[in-house]
C-alpha positions in Angstrom: 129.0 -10.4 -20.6 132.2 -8.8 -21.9 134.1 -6.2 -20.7 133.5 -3.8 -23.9 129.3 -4.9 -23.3 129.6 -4.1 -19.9 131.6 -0.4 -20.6 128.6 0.1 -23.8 125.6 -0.5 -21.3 127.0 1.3 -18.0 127.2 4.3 -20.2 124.1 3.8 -21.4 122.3 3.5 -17.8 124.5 6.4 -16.6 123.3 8.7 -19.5 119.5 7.0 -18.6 119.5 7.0 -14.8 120.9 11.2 -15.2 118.3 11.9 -17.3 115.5 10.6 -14.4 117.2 12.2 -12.1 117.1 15.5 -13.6 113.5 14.8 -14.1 112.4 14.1 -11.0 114.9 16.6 -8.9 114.9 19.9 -11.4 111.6 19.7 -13.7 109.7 17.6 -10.6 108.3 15.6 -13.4 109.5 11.7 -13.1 108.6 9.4 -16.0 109.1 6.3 -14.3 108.1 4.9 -10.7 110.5 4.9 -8.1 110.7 1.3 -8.4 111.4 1.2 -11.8 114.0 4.1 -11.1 115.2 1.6 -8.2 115.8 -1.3 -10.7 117.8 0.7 -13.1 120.5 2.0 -10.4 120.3 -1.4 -8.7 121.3 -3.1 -12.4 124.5 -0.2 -12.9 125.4 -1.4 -9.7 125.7 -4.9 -10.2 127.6 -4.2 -13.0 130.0 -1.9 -11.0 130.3 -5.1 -9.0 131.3 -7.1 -11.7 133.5 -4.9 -13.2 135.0 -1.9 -10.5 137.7 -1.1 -13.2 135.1 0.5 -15.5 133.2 2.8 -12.7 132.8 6.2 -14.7 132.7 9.6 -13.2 129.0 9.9 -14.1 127.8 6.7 -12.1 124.6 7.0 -10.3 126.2 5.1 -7.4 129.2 8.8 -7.0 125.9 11.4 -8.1 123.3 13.2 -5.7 120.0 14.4 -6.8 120.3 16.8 -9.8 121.7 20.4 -10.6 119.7 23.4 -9.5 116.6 24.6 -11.6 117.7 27.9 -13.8 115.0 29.9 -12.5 115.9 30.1 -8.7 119.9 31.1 -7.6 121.7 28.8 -6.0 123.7 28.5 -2.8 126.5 25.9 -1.7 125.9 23.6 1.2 128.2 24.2 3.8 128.1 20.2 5.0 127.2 18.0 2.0 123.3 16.6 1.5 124.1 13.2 1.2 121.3 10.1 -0.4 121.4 6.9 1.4 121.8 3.2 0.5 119.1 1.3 0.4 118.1 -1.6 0.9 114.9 -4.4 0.0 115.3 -7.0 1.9 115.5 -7.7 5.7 118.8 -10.1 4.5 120.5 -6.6 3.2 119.6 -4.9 6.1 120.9 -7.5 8.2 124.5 -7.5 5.9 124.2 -3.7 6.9 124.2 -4.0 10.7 127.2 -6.3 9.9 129.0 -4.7 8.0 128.7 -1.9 11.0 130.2 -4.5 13.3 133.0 -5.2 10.8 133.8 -1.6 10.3 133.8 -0.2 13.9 135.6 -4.5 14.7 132.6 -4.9 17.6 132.0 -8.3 18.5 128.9 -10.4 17.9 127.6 -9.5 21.3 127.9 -6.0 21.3 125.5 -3.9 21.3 124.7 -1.9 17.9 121.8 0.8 18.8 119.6 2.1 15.9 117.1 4.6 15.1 114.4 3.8 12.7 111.8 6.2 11.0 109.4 6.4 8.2 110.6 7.7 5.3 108.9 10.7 4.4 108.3 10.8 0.3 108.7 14.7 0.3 111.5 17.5 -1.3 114.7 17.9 1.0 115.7 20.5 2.5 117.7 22.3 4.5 116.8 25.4 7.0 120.0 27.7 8.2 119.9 29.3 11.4 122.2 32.0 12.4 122.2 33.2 16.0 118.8 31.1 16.2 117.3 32.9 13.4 116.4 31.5 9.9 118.6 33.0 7.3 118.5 30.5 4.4 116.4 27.3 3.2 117.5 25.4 0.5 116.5 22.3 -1.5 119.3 19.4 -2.0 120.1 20.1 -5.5 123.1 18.1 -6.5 123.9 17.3 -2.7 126.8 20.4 -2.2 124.6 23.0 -4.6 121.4 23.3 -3.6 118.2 26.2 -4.6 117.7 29.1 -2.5 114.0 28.8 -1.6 114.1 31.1 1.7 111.3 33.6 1.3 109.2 30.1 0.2 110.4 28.2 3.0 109.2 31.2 5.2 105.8 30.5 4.1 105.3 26.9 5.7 103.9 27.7 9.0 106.3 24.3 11.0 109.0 26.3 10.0 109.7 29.0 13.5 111.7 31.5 12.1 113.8 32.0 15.4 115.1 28.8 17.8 114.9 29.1 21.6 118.2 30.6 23.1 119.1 27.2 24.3 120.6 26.5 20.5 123.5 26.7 19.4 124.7 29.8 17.1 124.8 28.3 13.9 122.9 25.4 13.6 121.0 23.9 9.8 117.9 21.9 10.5 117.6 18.9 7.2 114.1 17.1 6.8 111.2 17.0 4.3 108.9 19.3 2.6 106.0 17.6 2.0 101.8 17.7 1.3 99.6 15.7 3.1 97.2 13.2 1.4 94.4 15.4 2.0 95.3 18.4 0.9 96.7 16.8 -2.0 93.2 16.0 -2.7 92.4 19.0 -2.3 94.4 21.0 -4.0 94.5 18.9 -7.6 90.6 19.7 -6.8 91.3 23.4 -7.2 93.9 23.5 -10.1 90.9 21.2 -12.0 88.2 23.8 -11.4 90.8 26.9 -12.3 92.1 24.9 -15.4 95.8 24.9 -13.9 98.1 22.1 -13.6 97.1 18.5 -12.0 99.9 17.0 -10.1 100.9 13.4 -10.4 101.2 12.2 -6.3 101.9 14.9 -3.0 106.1 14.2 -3.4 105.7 16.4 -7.0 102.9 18.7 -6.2 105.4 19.5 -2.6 108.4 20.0 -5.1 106.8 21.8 -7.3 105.4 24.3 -4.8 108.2 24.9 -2.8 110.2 25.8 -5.9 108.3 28.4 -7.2 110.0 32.1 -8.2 107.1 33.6 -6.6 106.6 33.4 -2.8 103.0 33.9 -2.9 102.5 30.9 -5.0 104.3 28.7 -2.5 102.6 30.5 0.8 98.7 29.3 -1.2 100.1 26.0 -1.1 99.6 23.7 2.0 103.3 22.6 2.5 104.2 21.1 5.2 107.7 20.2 6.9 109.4 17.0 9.1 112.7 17.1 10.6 114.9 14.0 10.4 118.1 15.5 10.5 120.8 18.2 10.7 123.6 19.7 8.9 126.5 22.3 9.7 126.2 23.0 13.6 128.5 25.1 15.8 127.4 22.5 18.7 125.6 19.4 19.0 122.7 19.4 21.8 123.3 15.7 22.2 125.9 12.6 22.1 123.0 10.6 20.4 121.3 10.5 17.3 117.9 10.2 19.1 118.6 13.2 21.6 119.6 15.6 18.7 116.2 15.0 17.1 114.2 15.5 20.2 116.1 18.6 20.5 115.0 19.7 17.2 111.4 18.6 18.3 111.8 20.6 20.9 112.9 24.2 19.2 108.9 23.6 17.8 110.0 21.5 15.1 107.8 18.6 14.1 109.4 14.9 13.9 107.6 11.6 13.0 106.0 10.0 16.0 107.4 6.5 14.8 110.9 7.4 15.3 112.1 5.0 17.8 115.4 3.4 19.4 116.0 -0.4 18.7 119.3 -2.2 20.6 118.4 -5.4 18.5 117.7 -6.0 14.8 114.6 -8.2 15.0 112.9 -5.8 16.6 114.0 -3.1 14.9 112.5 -5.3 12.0 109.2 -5.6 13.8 108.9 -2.1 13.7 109.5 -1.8 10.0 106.9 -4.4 9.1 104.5 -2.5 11.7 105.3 0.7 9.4 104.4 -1.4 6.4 101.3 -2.3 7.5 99.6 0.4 8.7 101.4 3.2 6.0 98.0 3.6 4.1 96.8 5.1 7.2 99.2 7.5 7.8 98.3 11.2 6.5 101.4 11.6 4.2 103.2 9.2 1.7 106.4 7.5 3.0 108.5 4.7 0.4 110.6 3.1 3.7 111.5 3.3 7.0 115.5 4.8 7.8 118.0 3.4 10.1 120.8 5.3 11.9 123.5 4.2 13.7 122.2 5.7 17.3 125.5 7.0 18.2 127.4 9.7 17.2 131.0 9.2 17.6 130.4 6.3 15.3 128.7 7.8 12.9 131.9 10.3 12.8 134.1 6.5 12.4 132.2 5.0 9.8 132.3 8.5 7.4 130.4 7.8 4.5 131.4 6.2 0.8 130.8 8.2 -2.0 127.5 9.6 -1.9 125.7 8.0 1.0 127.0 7.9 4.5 127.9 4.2 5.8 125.9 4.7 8.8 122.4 4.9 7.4 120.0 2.9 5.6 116.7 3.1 3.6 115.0 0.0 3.8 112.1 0.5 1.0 108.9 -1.0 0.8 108.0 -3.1 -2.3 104.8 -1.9 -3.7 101.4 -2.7 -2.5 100.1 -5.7 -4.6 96.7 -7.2 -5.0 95.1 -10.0 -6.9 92.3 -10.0 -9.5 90.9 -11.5 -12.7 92.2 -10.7 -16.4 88.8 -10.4 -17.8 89.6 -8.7 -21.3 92.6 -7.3 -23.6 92.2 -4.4 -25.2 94.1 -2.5 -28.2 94.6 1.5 -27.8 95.8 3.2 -31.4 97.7 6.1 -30.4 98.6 9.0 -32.8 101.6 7.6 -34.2 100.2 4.4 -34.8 101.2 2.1 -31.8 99.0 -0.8 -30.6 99.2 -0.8 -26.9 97.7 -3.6 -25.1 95.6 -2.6 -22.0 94.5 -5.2 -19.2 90.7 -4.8 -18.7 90.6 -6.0 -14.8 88.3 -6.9 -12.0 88.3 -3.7 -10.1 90.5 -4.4 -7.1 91.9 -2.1 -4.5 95.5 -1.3 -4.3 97.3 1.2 -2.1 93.7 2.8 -1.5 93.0 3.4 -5.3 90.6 0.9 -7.2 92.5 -0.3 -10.3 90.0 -1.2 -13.5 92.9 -1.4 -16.3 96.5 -1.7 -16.5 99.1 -1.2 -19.7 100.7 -4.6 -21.0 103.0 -2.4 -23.3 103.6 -4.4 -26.0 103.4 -7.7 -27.2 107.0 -8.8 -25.9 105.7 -8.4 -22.3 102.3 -10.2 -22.8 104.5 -13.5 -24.3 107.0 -12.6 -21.2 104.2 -12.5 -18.6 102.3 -15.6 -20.7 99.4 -14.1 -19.7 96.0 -15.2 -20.9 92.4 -13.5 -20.3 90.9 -15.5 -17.4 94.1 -15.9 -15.0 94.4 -14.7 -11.8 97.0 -12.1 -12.1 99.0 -10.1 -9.2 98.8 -6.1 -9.6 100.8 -3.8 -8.2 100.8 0.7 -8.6 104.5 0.7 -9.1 106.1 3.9 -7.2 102.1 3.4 -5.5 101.5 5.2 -8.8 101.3 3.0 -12.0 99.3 0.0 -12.1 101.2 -3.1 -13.7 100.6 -6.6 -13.7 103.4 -8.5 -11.9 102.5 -12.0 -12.9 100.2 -14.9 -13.0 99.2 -16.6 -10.3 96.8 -19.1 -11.6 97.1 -22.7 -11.1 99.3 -24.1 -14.1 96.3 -26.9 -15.3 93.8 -24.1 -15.0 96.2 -21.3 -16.7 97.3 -24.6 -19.7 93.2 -24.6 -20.6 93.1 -21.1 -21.4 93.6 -19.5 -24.8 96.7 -18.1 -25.3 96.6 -14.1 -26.3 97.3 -13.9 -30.4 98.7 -10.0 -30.4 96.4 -8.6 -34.0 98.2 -8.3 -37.3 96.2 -6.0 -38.4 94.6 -2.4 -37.2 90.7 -3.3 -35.3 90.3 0.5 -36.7 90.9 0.8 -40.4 92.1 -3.0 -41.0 95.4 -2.1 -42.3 98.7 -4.0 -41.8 100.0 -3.7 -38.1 103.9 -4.7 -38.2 106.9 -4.5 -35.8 109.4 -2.2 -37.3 113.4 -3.4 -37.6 115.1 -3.1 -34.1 111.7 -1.8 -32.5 109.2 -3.5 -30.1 106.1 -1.5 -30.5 103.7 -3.4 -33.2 102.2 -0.1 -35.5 99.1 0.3 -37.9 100.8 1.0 -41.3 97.3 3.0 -42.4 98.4 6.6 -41.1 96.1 9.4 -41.3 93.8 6.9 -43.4 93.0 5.3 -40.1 90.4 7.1 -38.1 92.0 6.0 -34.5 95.3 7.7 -35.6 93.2 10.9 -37.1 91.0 11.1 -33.8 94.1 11.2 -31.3 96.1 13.4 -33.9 93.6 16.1 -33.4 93.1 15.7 -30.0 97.0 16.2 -30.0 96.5 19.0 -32.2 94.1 20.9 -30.2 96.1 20.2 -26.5 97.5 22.3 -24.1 101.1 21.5 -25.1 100.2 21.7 -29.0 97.7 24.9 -30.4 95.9 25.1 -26.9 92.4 25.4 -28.1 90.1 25.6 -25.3 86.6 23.8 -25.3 87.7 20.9 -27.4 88.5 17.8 -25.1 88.4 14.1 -26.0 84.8 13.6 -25.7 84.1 16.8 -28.4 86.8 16.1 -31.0 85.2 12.4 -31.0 81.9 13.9 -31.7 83.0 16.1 -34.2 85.2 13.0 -35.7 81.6 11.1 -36.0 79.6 13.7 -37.2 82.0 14.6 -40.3 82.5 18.0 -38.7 85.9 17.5 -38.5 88.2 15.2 -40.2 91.4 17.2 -40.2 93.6 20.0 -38.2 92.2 22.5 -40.7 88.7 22.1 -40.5 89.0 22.8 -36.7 88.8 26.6 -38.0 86.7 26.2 -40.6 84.2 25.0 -37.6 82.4 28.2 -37.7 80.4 27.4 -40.6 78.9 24.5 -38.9 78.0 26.6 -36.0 74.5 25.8 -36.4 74.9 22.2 -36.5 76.3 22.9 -32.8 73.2 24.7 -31.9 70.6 22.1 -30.0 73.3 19.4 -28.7 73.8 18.1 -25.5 76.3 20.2 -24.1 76.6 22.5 -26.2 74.8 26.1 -24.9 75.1 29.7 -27.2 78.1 30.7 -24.6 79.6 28.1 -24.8 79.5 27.4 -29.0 80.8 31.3 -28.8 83.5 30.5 -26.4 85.0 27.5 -28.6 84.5 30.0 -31.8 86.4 32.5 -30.1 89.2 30.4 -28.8 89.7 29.2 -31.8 90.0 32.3 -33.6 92.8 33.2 -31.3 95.1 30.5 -32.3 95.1 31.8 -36.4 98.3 33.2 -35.5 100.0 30.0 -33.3 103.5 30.3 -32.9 105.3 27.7 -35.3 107.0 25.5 -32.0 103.5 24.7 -31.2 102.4 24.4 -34.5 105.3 21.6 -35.6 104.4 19.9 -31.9 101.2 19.6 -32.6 101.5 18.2 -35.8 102.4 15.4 -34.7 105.6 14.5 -36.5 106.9 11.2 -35.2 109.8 11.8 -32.6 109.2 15.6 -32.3 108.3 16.9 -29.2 107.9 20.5 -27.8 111.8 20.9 -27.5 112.9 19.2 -30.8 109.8 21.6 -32.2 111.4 24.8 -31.0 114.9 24.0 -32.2 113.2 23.0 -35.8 111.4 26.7 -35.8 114.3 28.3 -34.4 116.8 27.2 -37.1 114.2 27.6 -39.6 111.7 30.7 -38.6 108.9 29.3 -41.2 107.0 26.1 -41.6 107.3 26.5 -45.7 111.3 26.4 -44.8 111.2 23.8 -43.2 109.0 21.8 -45.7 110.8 22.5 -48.6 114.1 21.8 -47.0 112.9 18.3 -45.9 111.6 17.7 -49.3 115.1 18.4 -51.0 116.6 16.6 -48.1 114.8 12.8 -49.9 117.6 13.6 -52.7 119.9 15.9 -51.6 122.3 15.1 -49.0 123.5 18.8 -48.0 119.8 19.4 -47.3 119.3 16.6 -44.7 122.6 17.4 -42.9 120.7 21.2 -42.6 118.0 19.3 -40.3 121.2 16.6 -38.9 123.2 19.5 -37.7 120.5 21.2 -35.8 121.3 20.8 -32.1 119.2 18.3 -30.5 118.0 16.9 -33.8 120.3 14.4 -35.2 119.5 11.6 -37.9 116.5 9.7 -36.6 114.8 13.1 -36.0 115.8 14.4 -39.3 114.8 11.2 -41.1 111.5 11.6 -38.9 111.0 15.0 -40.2 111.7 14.0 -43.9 109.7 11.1 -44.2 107.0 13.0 -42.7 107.0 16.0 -45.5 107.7 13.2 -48.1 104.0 11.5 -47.6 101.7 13.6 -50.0 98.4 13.2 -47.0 100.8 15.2 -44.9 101.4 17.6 -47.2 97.8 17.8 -48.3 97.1 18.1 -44.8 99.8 21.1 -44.3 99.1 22.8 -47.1 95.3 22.7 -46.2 95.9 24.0 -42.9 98.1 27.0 -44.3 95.3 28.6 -45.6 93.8 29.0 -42.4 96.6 30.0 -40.3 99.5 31.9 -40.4 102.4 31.1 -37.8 104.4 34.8 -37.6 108.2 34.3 -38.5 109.5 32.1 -35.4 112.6 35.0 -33.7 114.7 34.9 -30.7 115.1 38.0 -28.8 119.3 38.6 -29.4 121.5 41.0 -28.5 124.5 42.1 -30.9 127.6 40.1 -30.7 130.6 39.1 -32.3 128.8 35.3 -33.3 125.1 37.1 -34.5 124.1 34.8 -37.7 126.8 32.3 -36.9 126.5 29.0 -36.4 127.8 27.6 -33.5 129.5 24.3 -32.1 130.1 22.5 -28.6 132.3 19.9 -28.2 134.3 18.3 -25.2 133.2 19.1 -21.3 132.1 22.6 -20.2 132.9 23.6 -16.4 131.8 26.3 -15.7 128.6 26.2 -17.0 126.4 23.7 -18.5 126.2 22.6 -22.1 121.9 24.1 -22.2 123.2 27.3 -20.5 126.0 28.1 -23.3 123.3 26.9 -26.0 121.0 29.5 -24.4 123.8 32.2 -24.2 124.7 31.3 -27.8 120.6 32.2 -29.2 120.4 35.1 -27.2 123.9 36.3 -28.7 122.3 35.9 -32.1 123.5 32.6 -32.9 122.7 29.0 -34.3 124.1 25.9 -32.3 124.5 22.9 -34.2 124.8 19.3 -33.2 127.6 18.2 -35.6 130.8 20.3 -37.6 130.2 20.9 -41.3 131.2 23.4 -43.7 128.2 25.5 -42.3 130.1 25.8 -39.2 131.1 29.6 -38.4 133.2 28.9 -35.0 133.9 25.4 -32.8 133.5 25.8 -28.6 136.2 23.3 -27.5 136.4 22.2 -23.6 138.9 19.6 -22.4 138.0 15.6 -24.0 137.0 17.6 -27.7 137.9 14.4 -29.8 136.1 14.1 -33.4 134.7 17.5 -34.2 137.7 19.3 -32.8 139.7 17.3 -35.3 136.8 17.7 -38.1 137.3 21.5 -37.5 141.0 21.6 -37.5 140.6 19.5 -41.3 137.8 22.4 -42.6 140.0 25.4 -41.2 137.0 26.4 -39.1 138.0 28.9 -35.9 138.5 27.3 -32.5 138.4 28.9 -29.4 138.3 27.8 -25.3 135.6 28.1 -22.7 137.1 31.3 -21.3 137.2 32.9 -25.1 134.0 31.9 -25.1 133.0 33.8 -21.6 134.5 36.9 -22.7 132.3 36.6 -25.8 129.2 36.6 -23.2 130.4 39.1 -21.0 131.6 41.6 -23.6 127.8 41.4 -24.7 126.3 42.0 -21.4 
């Protein structure tokens, strides 16, 4: 690899790795497993490896966690919430205990004590005593800011809110929010019956709990809490790592009953693998087991490096595997026309959840994997969440006599052309809304909680009405009601409950036009992208015929390009979209049964109301989604790119091409701090 590959693809998995972290720490809404999460921060740091000259600021390997949500205030830490290393192998764990040795120059007989614990998947947090009462609790945030979730915190009941008069003064407990299997269970039980939310494992349903703006929310929730740890103390009730905890256990604080002291390393290692293999019993999720250095004068000499401190280590678990039998491949068609490949399976049981069917993604993996339907494959829930086949572990003459897997060239659905698209590796029926499979999960899209919301119509109904030639496009969804009596008489399908669906969708002839663009299902546009499209444009028809003059007129499509958070292959998206005459058939249809109210932004009067806006170069005081906030509720548009459109240019230090673009057009520059006053001066 060259240098200038190296620098192209460690910017790439720092921009990658920030975005999962922001997912998983402030929206509590991971995309990926932690393994996978794992793999990408253990790639960046090979490459740091390789080339330390070219470490950048952003590097997962210098960050912690993720910047505080916007809807709880924040607090600094007053000692730093460090991550840790970790580790995957006993090898690395044994290159840790000598590095230790090197560090603190022990010799090879001398004794190196460690604690060891499971690792507890929960939220962190930290709980502030003051003259032995609890005066703040706050999550990790970026590892020195950090949420203020004390009235939440107040809520868990192995939380005392007053310490014994045997602590010290000022003293900050540090463990781990977390939910219990069970009540996990439980709860996803009672959001289904209620119609709320359905969380993914206990780490995000915890998470998302404790960081509610209202109390009473959290306090409904069965949270739980596990010490491991400490923060800013005015004294130490111990010289040991050990005795601090089991003073903490004593002040009515729970710690794990597996936290033990090893003097040697194998069977410090025995207890790991003891942890391993009994973790499914255990009554809360844990990822690893942690290792301290026991003692704390040397935990003071060996300090820490970056963001993790050099005198602890998670050693992770590798995810719980299993074997079973191929017995089928099958295609999914998803709404934008992608053929995914599912593994039909033997049902086998893995981490205590039986697995039936697991994605292949594409055909690129299923030529990687060279897996053929018969072969014994190895499954594992990656994160002890996603099932994914790891590889094949038939016998190579058995695996040589089976057939290998030909990926289809065309759709099983409507029989048109399926093709790989230049630079892409998702394989995609070219038949569009001619194919039923894309017309079927398009108005299931349509109708879903994120798109219109209709109530009553789920994936079994919309399949029905699909069948039955009740409903063949977004449109005829309200023109339902004149097929009300072929409702009456079938299965499921009760006077209430017709009325309810009528009456739900009646609601929804006004939607707002962000859901309304989401849920049409234009190819790249999500909820966000749809709200910055009906923000900049307030109407669907604008938007339409601007992407229709934007096939031939270039000032058109940089209208869509500028948009912030839009750029080219959005825009392109958007035009090829309005450019199909079925989609505009389809549009138009449904126009004359709703009517989406001009999309408006609260705004106050300012200086930049009806201007549009730029932001270029580094913000620090705030961050680049606050000042585009500031800038709608100011009255303002925020673009993505300078043009001769652009009223005024935001410049922070590093401003490079649009600074200079500006400068060439004549537009106005100003500085962060203009740009504060601007805010303030609006209230």
């Amino acid at each position: 690899m060259t240098e200038a590959e190296a620098a192209a693809e460690l910017e790439r998995r720092a921009a990658e790795i920030a975005r999962h972290n922001f997912l998983y720490h402030s929206e509590d809404d991971p995309k990926i497993s932690d393994a996978e999460y794992d793999a990408l921060v253990r790639r960046n740091s090979e490459l740091e490896a390789e080339f330390p000259h070219l470490v950048r600021e952003d590097s997962p390997n210098v960050q912690v966690g993720a910047a505080a949500a916007a809807h709880l205030s924040t607090v600094p830490h007053a000692a730093p919430m460090l991550s840790l290393e970790n580790a995957f192998s006993e090898e690395e764990v044994r290159d840790f205990v000598g590095r230790i040795r090197r560090f603190l120059k022990l010799g090879p007989d001398a004794e190196v004590a460690l604690t060891a614990e499971p690792k507890i998947d929960g939220l962190s947090c930290s709980l502030r005593y003051e003259k032995r009462k609890l005066v703040l609790g706050a999550t990790r945030g970026d590892g020195t800011i950090g949420e203020d979730v004390t009235p939440n915190v107040r809520t868990i009941g192995d939380i005392p809110e007053t310490l014994p008069p045997t602590a010290p003064e000022v003293f900050e407990v540090r463990g781990e929010v977390y939910m219990s299997k069970a009540d996990f269970a439980s709860l996803n039980q009672r959001q289904a019956e209620a119609g709320g939310k359905i969380f993914a494992n206990p780490r995000n349903a915890a998470a998302g709990s404790l960081r509610q703006k209202d109390a009473a929310v959290t306090a409904a929730r069965p949270l739980r809490f596990l010490a491991h740890g400490w923060g800013e103390a005015s004294a130490l009730p111990g010289e040991t790592q050990g005795e601090v905890v089991r003073a903490i256990e004593s002040w009515r604080f729970p710690v794990s009953a597996d936290l033990k002291r090893f003097s040697t390393l194998e069977k410090m290692l025995d207890h790991y693998r003891t942890i391993e293999k009994g973790r499914a019993d255990l009554p809360f999720d844990i990822d690893g087991v942690v290792y301290k250095v026991d003692r704390l004068d040397w935990q003071r000499r060996l300090g820490q490096v970056a963001k993790a401190p050099r005198w602890a280590l998670a050693h992770k678990f590798p995810a719980e595997q299993a074997e079973t039998t191929l017995k089928a491949i099958d295609i999914q068609i998803g709404r934008t026309g992608k053929l995914t490949p599912v593994a039909r399976l033997e049902p086998v049981t893995v981490g205590g959840v039986v697995v039936t069917n697991a994605t292949l993604h594409n055909a690129d993996e299923i030529e990687r994997l060279d897996i053929r339907v018969g072969d014994r494959v190895l499954l594992q829930r990656a994160g002890d969440v996603i099932p994914q086949i790891v590889g094949v572990v038939t016998r190579p003459e058995a695996h040589g006599a089976l057939p290998v897997y030909v990926f289809p060239t065309s759709c099983e659905a409507c029989g048109s052309a399926a093709v790989r698209e230049d630079g892409e590796v998702d394989i995609r029926c070219t038949g569009g809304l001619v194919c039923p499979a894309q017309r079927v999960e398009r108005l299931r899209h349509f109708v879903s909680r994120q798109a219109l919301d209709i109530e009553g119509l789920g994936q079994k109904s919309i399949e029905e009405f699909f069948r039955d030639s009740l409903v063949h496009s977004p449109a005829d969804i309200f023109r339902i009601k004149d097929h009300s009596d072929a409702l009456a008489g079938r299965e499921g399908w009760a006077d209430i409950s017709i009325r309810n669906l009528l009456d739900s969708i009646e609601a929804r002839r006004q939607p707002p036009l962000d859901r309304l663009l989401f849920g049409l299902g234009i190819r790249h546009v999500g909820r966000v992208t749809g709200r910055d499209l009906a923000r900049h444009f307030g109407t669907l028809e604008a938007l339409r015929d601007t992407a229709a003059r934007a096939a031939s007129d270039e000032n058109a499509l940089a209208d869509i390009v500028c948009i912030e958070g839009v750029g080219p292959v959005v825009a392109q998206a958007v035009v090829d979209f309005f450019a199909e005459p079925h989609n505009l058939e389809v549009v138009e249809d449904l126009l004359g049964e709703v009517s989406p109210p001009l999309f408006e932004v609260k705004t106050l009067e300012s200086p930049v109301s009806g201007k549009t806006l730029v932001f270029t170069g580094s913000l620090e005081t705030i961050s680049r989604d606050e000042a585009k906030a500031q800038a709608e509720i100011l009255g303002a548009k925020v673009a993505g790119s300078v043009s001769a459109k652009t009223d005024l240019v935001v410049a922070g230090p590093g401003a490079g091409s649009k600074l200079k673009k500006a400068a060439e057009l004549g537009i106005e520059v100003i500085d962060e701090a203009a740009w504060n006053a601007i805010v303030a001066a609006a209230g």
